[in-house]
N, C-alpha and C positions, 0 to 999 in steps of 0.2 A: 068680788069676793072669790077666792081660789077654791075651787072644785074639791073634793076628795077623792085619792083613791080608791079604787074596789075590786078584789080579786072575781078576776074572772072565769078562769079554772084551776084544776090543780096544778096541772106544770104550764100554765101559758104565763106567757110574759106582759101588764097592760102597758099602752102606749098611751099616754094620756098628754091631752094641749093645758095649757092654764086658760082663763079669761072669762069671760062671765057668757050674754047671749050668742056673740057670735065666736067662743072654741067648737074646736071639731069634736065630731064623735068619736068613742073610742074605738078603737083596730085591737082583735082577738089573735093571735099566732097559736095553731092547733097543739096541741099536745101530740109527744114522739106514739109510733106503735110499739105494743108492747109483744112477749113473748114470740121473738123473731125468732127461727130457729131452722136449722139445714138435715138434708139427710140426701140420701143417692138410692137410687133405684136401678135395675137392671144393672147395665155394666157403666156408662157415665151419663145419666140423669141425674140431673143437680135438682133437687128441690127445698125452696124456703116457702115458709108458712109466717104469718104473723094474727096475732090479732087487733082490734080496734084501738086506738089508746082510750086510755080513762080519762075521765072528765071532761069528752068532748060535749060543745056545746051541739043541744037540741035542734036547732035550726040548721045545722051544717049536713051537709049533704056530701059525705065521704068520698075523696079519691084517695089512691096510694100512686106516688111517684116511686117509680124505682129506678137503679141502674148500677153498671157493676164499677167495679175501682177506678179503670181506667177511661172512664165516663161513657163509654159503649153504650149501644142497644138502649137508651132511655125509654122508659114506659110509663103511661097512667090508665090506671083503668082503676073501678073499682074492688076490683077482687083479691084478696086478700092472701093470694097463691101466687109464685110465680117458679114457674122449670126452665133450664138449658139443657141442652146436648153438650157437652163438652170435655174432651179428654182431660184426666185426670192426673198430668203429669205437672201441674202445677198449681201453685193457691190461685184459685178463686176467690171473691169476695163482693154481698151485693151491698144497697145501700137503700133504705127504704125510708120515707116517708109519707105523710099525711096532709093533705089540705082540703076546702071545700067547695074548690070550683075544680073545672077543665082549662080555666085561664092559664096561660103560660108563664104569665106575665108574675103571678101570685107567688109566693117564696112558699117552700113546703115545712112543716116542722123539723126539728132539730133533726137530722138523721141518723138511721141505727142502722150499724154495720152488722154483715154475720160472715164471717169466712170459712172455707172447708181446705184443709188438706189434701196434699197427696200422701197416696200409702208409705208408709218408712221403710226405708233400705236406701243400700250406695248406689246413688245417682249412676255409678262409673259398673254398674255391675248388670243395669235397664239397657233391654234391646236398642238398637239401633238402628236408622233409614226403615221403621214400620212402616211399609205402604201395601194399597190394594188395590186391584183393579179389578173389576165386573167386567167377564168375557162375552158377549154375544147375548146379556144379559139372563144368561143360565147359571156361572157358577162365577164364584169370586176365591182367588186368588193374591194370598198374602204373600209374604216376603221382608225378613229381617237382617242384620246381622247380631251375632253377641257383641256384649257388652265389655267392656277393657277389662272388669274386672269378674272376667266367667269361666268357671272350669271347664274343660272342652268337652268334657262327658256332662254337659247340662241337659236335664230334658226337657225341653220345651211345652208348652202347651197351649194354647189360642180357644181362646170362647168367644162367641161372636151372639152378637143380637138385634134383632129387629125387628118390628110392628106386627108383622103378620105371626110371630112367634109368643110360644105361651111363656115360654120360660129361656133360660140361657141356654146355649148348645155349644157342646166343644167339639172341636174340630177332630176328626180321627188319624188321619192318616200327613203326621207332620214327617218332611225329606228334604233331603239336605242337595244344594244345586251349587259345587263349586264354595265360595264361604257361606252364601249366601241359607238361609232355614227357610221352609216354605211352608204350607197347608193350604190345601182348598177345599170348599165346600161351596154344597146347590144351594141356591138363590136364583128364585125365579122372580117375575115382574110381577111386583104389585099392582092390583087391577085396580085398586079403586081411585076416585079422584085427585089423594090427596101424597100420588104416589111424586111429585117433583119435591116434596116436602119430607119427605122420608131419607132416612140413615141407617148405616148401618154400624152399631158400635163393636169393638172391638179391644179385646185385650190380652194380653200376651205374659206370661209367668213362669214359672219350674214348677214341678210335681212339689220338691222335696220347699220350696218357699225360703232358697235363701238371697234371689234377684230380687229384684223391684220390679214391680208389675209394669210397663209398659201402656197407653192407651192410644186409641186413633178413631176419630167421625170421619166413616167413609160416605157422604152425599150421593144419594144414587143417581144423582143426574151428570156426577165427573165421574172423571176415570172410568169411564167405559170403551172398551173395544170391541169391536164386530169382530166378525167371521168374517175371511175374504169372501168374495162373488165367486158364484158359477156361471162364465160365459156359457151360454146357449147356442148362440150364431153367429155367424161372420159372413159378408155378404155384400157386394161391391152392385151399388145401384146411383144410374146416372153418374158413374165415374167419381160416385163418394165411398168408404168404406164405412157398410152400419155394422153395430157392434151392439149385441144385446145379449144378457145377465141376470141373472136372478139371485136377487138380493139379501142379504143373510137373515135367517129367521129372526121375531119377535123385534123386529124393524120395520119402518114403512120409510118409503123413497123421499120422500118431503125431512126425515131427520137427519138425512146422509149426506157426505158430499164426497165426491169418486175423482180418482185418477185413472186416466186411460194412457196406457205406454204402448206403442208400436213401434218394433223394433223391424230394421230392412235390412235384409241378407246380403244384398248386394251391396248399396251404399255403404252398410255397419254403420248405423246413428240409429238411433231411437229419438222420439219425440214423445212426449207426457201433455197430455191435455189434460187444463180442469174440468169436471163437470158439476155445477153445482143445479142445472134443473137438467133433467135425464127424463125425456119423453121418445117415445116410439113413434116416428114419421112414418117408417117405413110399412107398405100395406102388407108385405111377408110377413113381420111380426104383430101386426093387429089380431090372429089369430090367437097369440094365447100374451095377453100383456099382464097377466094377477102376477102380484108380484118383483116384475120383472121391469129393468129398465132403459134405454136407448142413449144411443149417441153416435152421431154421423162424424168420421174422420175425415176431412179435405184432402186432397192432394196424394193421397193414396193411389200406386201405378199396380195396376192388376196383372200386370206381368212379370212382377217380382213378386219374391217369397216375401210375406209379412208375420210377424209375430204380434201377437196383443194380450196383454194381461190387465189386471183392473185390483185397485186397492182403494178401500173406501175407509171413513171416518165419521164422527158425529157432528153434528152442527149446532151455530147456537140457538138455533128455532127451538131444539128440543132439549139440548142438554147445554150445564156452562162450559164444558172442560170440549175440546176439540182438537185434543194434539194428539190422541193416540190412534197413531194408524192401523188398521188391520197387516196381516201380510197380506203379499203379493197373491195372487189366485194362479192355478195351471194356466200354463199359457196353451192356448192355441191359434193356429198358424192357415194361413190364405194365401193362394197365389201359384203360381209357377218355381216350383224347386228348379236348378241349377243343376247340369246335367254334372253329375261326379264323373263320369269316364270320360268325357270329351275333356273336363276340367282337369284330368291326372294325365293324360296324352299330352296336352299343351303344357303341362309341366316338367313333359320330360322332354320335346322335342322343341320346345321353345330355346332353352341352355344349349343344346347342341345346333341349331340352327346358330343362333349368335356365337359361340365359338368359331365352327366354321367361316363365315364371314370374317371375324377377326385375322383368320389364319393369312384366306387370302387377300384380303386388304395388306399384312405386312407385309407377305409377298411382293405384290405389285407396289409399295413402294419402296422396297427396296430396289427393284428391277427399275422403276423410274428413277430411283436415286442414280446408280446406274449409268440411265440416259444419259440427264442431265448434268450430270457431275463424273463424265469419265476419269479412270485413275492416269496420274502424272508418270510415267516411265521413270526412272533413276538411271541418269546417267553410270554412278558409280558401278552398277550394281552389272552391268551393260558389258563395259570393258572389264568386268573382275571374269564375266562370263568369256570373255573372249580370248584374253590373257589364259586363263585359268585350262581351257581346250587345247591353244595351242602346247605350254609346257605340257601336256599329257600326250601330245604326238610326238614331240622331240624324246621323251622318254622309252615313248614305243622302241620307236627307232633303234635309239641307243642299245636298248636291252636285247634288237633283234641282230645287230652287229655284233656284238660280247659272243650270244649265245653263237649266232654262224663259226665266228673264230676257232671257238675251243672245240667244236667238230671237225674244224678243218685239221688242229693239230694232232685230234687224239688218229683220225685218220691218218695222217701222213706220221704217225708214230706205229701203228700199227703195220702199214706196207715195207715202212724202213726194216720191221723186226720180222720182219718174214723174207727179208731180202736174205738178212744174216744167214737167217736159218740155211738156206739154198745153197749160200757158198760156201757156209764150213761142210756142207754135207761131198 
């Protein structure tokens, strides 16, 4: 004889076998939760609330599964609250249900969605590249560009929020770097334990409210950069060079990991060593180690000039994020400088010695060219010389007979006319 059915609550579904002693028992599916409902707190705390559904059966021992659209972050616990951190520049949406174990395995009731927006205005009008970084972990520093669609006289303004803070805080003192807008503000380390778990929110807007608000979760465990180092000593022992620092405040040496550059005056190379444990061997500096950290460079020649500087960054013992370098620290310098006046002497008597040398090298091979290769005489050149001598004697000559002649005649014209003279007289 066929069984009847019988309603088992108000929204559950029964699932019922046919057949007389041996059908199965029936199976209950919970009913949905009811007045599911969203709201935001601070600057992006997401919070949804629900309550119990109706007409759950007595003997069930309430969980609520949740999780959000893109099937994220799944949860079951019992409690009937659940928050995110999470910028607000786009829908969110969670998705809740009810069953009455912790089994995995059990399907949950129907589930109920609850979405929240983002604020309204043109997408093309919201800041752009929002990022931040926490300095030396004192102060955090933002950085925007405007938006495509921003009049250039926009005023900006940045509110920021976080745990240790009663209420929201705006930023005061926003400056423009190039395209880029900026503002910073103090943020100091949160001491208590549940400081890896902490954020910092952020949002970004115009006075007069005609952008779209902007948002960003800045993790206080990324985006952090040190302070460079303050070397302390430099100090060549057993023919190693040690090198010790003191490490940027509200740090300890175990979150850090350091680059060590020594650059060589003579050679011109530098070399960068890692250092990721930095302990003090050396018994010089076991006198004041708080704080402070070591590292022995090899191969280091104490009678060149050395340069060292040191640039340090986060690790992942402490924080996720490990790419932001501190800068470089002052450098200071070990060793034997290079005498500048003997160096500016050879510079100018060095060119003049090798010129010299060039001079007389051509010399002497021209003079052994010379030797070896005496020049060939020219016949022609020979008898033009010889020919060319004699007709210039033959002319002498000539010209000394001519000239003899016409003295002899003008003489013997002379005597003739004075002879006349005598006899007409």
């Amino acid at each position: 004889m066929e069984r009847p059915a019988r309603l088992c609550g108000l929204w559950a579904l029964l699932l019922c076998a046919g057949g007389g002693a041996g059908g199965a028992a029936p199976t209950e599916t919970q009913p949905p939760v009811t007045n599911l409902s969203v709201s935001v707190e601070n600057l992006c705390t997401v919070i949804w609330t629900w309550n119990p559904p109706e007409g759950a059966s007595p003997n069930c021992s309430l969980w609520y599964f949740s999780h959000f659209s893109d099937k994220q972050d799944k949860k079951l616990a019992p409690e009937t609250r659940r928050s995110k951190e999470v910028p607000l520049n786009e829908k969110i949406c969670l998705q809740v249900g009810s069953q009455c174990s912790t089994n995995e395995s059990e399907k949950p009731s129907i589930l109920v969605e609850k979405c929240i927006s983002p604020p309204e205005g043109d997408p093309e009008s919201a800041v752009t590249e929002l990022q931040c970084i926490w300095h030396n972990l004192s102060y955090m520093k933002c950085s925007w560009l405007p938006g495509r669609n921003t009049s250039p006289d926009t005023n900006y303004t940045l509110y920021y929020w976080h745990r240790s803070l009663e209420k929201i805080r705006q930023c005061e003192e926003i400056y423009k770097e190039g395209q880029y807008f900026g503002c910073s503000f103090d943020l100091t380390k949160v001491k208590d334990s549940s400081f890896e778990q902490h954020s910092v929110q952020i949002m970004v807007k115009d006075y007069a409210g005609k952008i779209k608000p902007s948002f960003n979760i800045v993790p206080l465990t990324s985006r952090v950069k040190p302070d460079p180092p303050h070397i302390k000593n430099l100090s060549f022992h057993n023919g190693d060079l040690h090198v010790q620092w003191e490490n940027p405040q509200n740090f300890i040496s175990r979150c850090l990991f350091y680059e060590v550059e020594v650059n060589n005056s003579q050679t011109e190379t530098h070399n960068v060593f890692s250092v990721q444990e930095a302990k003090c061997q050396n018994p010089e500096f076991e006198r004041n180690v708080e704080n402070t950290s070591c590292f022995m460079v090899p191969g280091v020649l104490p009678d060149t000039l050395n340069t060292v500087r040191i640039r340090v960054k986060t690790n992942k013992l402490c924080y996720e994020d490990d790419k932001l370098w501190s800068n470089w620290s002052q450098e200071m310098s070990i060793g034997k400088k290079r005498n500048s006046t003997l160096y500016v002497i050879m510079l100018l008597i060095v060119p003049v010695i090798v010129a010299g040398a060039i001079i007389v090298l051509l010399l002497y091979l021209k003079r052994l060219k010379i030797i070896i290769f005496p020049p060939i005489p020219d016949p022609g050149k020979i008898f033009k010389e010889m020919f060319g001598d004699q007709n210039d004697d033959t002319l002498h000559w000539k010209k000394y007979d001519i000239y003899e002649k016409q003295t002899k005649e003008e003489t013997d014209s002379v005597v003739l006319i004075e002879n006349l003279k005598k006899a007409s007289q």
